[in-house]
PDB file as gemmi writes it, atoms N, CA and C in Angstrom:
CRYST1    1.000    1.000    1.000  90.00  90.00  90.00 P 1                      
ATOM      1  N   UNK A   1     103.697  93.022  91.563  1.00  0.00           N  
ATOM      2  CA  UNK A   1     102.935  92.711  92.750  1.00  0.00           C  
ATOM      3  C   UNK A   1     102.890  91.190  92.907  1.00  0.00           C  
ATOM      4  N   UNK A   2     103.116  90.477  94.310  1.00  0.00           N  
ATOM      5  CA  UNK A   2     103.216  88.987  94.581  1.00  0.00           C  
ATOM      6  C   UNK A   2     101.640  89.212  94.076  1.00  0.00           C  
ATOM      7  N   UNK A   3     101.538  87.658  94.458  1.00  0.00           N  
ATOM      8  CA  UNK A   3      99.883  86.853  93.853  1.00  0.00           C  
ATOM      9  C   UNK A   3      99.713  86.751  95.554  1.00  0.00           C  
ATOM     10  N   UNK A   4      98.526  85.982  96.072  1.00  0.00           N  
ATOM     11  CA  UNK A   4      98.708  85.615  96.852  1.00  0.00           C  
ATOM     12  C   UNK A   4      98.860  84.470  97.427  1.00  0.00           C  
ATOM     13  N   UNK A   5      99.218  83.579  96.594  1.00  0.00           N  
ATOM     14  CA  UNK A   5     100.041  82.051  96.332  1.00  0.00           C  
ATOM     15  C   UNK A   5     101.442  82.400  97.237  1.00  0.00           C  
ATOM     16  N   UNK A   6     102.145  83.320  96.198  1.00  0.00           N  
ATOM     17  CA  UNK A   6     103.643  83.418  96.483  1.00  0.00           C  
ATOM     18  C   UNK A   6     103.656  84.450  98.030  1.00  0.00           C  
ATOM     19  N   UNK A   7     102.480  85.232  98.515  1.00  0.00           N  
ATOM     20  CA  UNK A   7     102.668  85.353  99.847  1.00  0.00           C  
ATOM     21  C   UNK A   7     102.558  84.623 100.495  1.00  0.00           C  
ATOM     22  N   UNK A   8     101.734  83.870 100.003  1.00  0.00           N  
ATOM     23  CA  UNK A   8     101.246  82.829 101.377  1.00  0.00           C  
ATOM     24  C   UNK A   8     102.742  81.831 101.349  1.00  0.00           C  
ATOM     25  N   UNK A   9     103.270  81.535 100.532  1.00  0.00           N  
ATOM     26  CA  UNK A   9     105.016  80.978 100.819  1.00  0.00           C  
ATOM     27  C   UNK A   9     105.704  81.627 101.410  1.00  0.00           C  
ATOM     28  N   UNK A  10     105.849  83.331 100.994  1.00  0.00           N  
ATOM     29  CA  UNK A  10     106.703  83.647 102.201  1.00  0.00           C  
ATOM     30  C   UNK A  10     106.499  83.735 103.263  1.00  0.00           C  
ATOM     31  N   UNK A  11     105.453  83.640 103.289  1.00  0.00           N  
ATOM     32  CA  UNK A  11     105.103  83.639 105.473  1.00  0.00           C  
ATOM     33  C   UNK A  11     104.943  81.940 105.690  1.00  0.00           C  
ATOM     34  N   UNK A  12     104.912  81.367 104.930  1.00  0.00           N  
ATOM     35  CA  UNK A  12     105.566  79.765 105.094  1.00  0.00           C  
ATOM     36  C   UNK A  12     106.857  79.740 105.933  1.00  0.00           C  
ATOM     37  N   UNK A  13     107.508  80.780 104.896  1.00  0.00           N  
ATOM     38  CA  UNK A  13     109.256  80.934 105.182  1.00  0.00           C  
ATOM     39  C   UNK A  13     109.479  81.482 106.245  1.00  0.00           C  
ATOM     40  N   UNK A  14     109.433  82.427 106.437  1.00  0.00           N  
ATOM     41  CA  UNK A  14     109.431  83.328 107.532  1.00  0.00           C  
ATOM     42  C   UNK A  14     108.911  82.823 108.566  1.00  0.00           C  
ATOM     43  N   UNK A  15     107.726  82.246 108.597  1.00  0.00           N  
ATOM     44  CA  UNK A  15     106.976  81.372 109.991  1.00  0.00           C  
ATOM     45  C   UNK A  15     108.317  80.300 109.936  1.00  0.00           C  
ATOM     46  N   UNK A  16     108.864  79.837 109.450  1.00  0.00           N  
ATOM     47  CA  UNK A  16     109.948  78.409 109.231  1.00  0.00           C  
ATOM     48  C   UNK A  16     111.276  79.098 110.112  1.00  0.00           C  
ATOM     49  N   UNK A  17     111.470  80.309 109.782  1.00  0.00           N  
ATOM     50  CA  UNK A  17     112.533  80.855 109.883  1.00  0.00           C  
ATOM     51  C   UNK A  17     112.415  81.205 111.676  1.00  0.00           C  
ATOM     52  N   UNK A  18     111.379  82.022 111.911  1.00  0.00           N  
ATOM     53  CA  UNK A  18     111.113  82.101 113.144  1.00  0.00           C  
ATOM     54  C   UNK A  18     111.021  80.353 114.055  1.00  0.00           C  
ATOM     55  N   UNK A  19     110.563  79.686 113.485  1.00  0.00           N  
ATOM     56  CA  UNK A  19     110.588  78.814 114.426  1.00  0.00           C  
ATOM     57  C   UNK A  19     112.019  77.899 114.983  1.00  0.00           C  
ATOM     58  N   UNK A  20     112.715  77.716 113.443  1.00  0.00           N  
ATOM     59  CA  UNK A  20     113.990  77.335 113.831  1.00  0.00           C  
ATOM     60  C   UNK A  20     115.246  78.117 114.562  1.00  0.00           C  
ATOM     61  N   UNK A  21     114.806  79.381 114.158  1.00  0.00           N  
ATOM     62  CA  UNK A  21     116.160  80.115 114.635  1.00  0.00           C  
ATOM     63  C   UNK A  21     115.614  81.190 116.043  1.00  0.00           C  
ATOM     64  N   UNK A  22     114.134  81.297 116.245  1.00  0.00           N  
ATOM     65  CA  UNK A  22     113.617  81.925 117.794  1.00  0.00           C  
ATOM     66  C   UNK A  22     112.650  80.774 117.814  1.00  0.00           C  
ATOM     67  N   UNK A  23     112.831  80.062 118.256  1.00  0.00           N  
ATOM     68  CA  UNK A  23     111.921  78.849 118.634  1.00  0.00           C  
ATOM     69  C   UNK A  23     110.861  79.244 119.582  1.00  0.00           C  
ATOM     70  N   UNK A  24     111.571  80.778 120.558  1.00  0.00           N  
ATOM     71  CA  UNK A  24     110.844  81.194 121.560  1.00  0.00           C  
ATOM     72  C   UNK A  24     109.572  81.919 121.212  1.00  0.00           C  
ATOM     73  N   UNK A  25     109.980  82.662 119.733  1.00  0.00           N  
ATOM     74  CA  UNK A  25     108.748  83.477 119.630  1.00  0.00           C  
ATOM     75  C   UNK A  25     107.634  82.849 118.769  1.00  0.00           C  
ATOM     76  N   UNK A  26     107.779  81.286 118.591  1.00  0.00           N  
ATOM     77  CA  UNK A  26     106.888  80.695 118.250  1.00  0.00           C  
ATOM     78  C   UNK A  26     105.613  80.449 118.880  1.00  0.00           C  
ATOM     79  N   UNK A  27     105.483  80.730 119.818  1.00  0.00           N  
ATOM     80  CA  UNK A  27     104.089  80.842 120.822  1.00  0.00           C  
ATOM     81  C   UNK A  27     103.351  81.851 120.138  1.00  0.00           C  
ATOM     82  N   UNK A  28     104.036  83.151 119.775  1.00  0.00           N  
ATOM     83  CA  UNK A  28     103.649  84.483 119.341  1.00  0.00           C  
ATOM     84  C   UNK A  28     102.544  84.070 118.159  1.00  0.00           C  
ATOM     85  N   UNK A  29     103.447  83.546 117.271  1.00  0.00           N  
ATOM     86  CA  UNK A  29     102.509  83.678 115.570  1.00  0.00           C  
ATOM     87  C   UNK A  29     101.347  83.159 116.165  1.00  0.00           C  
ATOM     88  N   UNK A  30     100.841  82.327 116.767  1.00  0.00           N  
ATOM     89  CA  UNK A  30      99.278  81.856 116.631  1.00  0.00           C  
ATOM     90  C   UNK A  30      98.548  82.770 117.340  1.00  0.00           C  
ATOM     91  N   UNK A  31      98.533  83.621 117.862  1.00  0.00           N  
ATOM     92  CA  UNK A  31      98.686  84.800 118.145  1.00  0.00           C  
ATOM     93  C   UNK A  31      98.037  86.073 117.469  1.00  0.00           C  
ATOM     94  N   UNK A  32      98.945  86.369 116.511  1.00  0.00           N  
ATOM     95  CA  UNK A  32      98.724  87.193 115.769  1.00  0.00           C  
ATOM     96  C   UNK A  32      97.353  87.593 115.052  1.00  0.00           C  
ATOM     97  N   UNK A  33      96.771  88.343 115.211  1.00  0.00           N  
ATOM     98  CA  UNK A  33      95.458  88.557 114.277  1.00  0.00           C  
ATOM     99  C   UNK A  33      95.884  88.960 113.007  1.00  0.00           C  
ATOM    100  N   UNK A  34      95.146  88.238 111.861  1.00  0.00           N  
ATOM    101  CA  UNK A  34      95.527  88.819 110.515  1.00  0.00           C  
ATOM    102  C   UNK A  34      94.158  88.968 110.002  1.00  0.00           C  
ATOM    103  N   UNK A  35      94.068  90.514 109.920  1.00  0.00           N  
ATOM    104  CA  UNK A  35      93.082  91.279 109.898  1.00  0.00           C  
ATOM    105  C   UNK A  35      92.453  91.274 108.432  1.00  0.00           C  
ATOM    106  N   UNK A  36      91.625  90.779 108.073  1.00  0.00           N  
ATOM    107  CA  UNK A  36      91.368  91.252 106.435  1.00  0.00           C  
ATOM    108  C   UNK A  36      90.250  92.649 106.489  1.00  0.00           C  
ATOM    109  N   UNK A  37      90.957  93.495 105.582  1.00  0.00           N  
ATOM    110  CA  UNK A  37      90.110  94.769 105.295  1.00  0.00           C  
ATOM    111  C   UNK A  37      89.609  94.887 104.108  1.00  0.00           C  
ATOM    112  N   UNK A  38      88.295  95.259 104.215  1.00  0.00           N  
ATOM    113  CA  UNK A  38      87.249  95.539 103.320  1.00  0.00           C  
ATOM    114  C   UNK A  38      86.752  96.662 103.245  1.00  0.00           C  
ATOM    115  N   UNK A  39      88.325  97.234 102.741  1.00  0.00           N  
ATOM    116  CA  UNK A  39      88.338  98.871 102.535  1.00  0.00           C  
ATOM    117  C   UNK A  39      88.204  98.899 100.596  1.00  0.00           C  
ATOM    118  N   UNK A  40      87.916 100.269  99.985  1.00  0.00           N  
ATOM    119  CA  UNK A  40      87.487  99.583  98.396  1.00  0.00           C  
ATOM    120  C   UNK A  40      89.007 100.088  98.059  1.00  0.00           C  
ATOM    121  N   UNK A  41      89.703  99.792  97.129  1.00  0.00           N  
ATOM    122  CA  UNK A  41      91.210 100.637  96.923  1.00  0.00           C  
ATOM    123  C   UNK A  41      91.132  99.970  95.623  1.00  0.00           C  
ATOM    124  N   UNK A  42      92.543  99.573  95.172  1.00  0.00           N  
ATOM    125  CA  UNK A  42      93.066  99.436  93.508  1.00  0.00           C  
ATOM    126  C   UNK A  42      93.422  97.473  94.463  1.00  0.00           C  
ATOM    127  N   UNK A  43      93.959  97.538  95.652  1.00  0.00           N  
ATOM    128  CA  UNK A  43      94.611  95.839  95.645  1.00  0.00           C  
ATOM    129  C   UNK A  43      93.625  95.494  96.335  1.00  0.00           C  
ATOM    130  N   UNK A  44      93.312  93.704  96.281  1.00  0.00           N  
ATOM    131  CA  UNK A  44      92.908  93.171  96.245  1.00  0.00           C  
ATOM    132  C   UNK A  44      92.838  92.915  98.286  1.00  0.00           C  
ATOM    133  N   UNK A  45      92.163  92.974  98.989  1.00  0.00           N  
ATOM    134  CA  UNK A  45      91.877  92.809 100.644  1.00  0.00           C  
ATOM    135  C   UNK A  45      92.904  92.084 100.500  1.00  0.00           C  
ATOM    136  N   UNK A  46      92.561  90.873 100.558  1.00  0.00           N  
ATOM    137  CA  UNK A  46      93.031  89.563 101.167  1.00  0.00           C  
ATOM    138  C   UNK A  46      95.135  89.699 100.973  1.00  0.00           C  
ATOM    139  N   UNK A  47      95.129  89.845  99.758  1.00  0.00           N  
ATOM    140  CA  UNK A  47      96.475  90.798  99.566  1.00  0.00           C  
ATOM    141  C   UNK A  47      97.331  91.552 100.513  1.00  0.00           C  
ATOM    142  N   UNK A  48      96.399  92.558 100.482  1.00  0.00           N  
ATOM    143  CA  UNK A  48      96.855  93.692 101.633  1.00  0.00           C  
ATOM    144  C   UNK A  48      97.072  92.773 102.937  1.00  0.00           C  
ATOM    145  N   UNK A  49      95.962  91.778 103.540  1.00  0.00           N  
ATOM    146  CA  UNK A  49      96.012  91.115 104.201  1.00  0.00           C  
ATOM    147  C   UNK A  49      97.314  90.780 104.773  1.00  0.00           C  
ATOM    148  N   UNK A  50      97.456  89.950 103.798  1.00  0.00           N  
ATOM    149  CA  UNK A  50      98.587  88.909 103.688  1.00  0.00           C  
ATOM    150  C   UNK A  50     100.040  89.523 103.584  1.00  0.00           C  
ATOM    151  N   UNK A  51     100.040  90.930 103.216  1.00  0.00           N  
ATOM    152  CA  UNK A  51     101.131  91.677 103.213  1.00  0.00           C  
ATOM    153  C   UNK A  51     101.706  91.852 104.566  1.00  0.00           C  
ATOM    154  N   UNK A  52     100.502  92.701 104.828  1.00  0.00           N  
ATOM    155  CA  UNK A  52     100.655  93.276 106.634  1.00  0.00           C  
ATOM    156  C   UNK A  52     101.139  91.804 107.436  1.00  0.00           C  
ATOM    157  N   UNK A  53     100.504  90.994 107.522  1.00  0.00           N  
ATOM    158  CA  UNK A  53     101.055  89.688 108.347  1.00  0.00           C  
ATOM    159  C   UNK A  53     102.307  89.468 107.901  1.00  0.00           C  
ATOM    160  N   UNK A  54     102.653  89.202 107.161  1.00  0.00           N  
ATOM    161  CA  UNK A  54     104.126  89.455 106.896  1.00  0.00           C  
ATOM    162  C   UNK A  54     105.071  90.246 107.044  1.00  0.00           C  
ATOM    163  N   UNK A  55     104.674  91.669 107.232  1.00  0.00           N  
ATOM    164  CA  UNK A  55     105.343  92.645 107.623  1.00  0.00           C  
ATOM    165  C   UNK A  55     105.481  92.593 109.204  1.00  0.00           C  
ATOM    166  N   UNK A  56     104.347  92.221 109.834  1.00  0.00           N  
ATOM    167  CA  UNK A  56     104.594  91.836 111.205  1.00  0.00           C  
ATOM    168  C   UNK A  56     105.963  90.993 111.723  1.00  0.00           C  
ATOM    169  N   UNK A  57     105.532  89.853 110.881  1.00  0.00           N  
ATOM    170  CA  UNK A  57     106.421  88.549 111.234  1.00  0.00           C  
ATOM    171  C   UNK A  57     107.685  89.175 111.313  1.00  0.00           C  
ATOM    172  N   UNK A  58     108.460  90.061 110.007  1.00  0.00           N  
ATOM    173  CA  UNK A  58     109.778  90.437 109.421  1.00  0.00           C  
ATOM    174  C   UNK A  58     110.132  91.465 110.763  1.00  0.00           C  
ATOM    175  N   UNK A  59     109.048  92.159 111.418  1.00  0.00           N  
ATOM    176  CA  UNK A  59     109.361  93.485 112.583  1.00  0.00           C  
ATOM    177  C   UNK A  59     109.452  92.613 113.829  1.00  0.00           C  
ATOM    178  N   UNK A  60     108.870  91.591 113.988  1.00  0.00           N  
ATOM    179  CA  UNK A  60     108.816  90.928 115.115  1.00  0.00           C  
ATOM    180  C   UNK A  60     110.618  90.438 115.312  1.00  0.00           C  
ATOM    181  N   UNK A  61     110.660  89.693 114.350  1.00  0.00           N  
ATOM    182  CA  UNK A  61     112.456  89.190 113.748  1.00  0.00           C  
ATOM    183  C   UNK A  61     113.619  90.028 113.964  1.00  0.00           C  
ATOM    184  N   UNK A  62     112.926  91.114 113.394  1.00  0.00           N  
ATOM    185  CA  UNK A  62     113.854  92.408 113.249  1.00  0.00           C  
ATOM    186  C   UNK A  62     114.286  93.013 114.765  1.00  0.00           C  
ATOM    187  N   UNK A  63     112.828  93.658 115.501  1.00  0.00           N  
ATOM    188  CA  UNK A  63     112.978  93.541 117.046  1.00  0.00           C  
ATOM    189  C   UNK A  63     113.758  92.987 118.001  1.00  0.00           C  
ATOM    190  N   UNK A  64     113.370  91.564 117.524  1.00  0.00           N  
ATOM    191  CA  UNK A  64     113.920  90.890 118.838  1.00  0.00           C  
ATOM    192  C   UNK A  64     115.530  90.522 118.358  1.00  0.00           C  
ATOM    193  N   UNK A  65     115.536  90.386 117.588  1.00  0.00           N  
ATOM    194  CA  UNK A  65     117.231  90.172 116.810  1.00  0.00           C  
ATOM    195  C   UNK A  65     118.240  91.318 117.286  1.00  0.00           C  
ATOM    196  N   UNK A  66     117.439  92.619 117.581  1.00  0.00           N  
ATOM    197  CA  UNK A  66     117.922  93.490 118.309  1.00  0.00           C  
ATOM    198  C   UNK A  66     119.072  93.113 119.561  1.00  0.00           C  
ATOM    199  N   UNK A  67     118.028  92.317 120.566  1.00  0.00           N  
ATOM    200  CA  UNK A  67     118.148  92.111 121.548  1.00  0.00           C  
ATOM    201  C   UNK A  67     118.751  90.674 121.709  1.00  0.00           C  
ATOM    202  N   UNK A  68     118.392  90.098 121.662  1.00  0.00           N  
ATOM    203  CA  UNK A  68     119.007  88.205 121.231  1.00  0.00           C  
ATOM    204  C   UNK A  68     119.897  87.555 119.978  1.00  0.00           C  
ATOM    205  N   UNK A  69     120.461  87.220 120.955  1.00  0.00           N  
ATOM    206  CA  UNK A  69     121.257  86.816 119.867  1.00  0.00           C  
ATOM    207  C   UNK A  69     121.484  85.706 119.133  1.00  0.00           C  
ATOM    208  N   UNK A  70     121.844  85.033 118.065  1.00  0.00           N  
ATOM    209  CA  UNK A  70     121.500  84.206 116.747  1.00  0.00           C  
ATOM    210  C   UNK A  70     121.778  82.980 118.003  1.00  0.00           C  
ATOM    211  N   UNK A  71     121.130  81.320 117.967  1.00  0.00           N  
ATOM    212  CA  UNK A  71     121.709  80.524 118.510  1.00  0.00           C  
ATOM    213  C   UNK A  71     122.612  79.195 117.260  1.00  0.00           C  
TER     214      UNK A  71                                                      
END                                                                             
């Protein structure tokens, strides 16, 4: 399981990645709600958190990459 150090880098990356290569959907991320749940389970909220926002970012990428193409 990441820490949430090493998530919070990959959505560094990924926010990096989106901005250089869809510059367009950079309006989007500030945007985004990243929801923390304070549901009781085995992982840690903020975790889960930080997962889901990332999973966003990667579907958002994934989506539109569909449709547009690399510049």
């Amino acid at each position: 399981m990441k820490t949430e150090a090493e998530l919070n880098v990959d959505i560094l990356k990924i926010t990096g990645t989106i901005k250089d290569k869809y510059p367009e959907l950079s309006k989007y991320i500030g945007e985004m709600p990243v929801k923390i749940s304070y549901t009781r389970g085995d992982e840690d909220p903020n975790i889960k958190s930080l997962k889901e926002h990332y999973s966003s970012l990667e579907e958002i990428i994934k989506n539109y990459s569909k449709t547009h193409k690399e510049q």
